[in-house]
C-alpha positions in Angstrom: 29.5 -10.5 6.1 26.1 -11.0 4.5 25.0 -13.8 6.5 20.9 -14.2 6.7 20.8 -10.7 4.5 18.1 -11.8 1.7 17.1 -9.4 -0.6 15.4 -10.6 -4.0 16.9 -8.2 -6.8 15.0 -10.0 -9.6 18.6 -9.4 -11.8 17.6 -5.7 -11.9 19.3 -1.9 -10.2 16.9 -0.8 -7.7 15.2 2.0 -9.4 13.2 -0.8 -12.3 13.2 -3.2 -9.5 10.9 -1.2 -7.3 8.7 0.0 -10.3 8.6 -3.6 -11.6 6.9 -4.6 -7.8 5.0 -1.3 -7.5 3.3 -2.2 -11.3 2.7 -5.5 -9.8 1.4 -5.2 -6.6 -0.9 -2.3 -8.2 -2.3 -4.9 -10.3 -3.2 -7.6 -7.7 -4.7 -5.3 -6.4 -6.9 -3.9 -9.2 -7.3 -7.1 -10.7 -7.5 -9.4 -7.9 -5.3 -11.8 -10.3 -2.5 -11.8 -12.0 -0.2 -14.2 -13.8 3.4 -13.9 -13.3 6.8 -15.8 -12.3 7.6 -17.4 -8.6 9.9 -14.8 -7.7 8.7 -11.9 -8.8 5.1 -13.3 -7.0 7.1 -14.1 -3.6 8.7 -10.6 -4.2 5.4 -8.6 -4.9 3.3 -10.5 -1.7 4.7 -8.5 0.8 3.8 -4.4 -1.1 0.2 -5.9 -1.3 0.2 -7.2 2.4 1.0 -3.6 3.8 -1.1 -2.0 1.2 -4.2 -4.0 2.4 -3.2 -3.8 5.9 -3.0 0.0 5.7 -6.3 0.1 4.1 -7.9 -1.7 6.9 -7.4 1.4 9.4 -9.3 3.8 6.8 -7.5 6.9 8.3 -5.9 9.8 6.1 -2.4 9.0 7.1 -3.2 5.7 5.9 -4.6 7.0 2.7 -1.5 9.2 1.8 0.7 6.0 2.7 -1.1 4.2 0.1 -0.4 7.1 -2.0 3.0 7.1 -2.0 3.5 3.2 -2.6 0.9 3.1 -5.9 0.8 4.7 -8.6 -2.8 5.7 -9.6 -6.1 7.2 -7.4 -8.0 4.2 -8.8 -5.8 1.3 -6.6 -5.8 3.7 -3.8 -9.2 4.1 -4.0 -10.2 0.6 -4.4 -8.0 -0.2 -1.4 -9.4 2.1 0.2 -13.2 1.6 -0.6 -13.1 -2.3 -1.6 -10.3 -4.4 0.0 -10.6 -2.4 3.7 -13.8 -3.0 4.5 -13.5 -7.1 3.0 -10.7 -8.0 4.9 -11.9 -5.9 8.1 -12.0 -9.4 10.4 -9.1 -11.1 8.6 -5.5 -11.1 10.3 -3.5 -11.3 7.5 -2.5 -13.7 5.0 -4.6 -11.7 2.1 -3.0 -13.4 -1.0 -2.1 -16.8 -2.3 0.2 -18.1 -4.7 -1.2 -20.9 -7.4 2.0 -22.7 -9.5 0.1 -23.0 -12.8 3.8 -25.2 -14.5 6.1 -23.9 -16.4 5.9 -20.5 -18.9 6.1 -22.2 -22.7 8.8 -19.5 -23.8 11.7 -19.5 -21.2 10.4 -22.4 -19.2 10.3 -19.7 -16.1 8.0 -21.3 -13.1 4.3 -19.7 -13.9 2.7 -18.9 -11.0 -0.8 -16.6 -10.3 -1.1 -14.3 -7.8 -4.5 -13.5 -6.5 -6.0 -11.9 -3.6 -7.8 -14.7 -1.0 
């Protein structure tokens, strides 16, 4: 039975899925902002969480872990370097999620997701 199993698939196979949140979670973190749909913003919050989190300690093992779950040096390194040392006091709760309506193409919910 899959009862309280939720997994967000995003209407994708696992290998795109986990690029498509890896991409995005890259980019709130290099940009600090990025404009997207609900789900795919509820889905993303947790990768830059842990990425952030990790950060925090500053230690190699934490480096490498970052390494695996981005794809470029540059968001490793502004983890790393940037976001660490910001949210050195803070418990959690790095991001935030602003509705901004509906998207005029599909009429998808709009949302932006940027770091606190």
């Amino acid at each position: 039975m899959r009862h309280l199993k939720h997994k967000v698939t995003l209407d994708r196979k696992v290998g795109p899925r986990k690029a498509l949140l890896r991409h995005l979670a890259e980019s709130v973190i290099l940009y600090e902002k990025v404009k997207t749909t609900h789900a795919k913003a509820k889905a993303a919050q947790p990768l830059v969480e842990r990425a952030i989190t990790a950060s925090k300690r500053g230690t190699l093992t934490a480096r490498r872990t970052l390494i695996q779950n981005l794809y470029t040096e540059n968001a490793v390194r502004k983890c790393m370097e940037v976001l660490g040392p910001r949210y050195r006091d803070r418990r959690g709760g790095y991001t935030r999620i602003v509705k901004l309506g509906e998207r005029k193409g599909d009429n998808a919910p709009a949302v932006q997701i940027e770091l606190v």
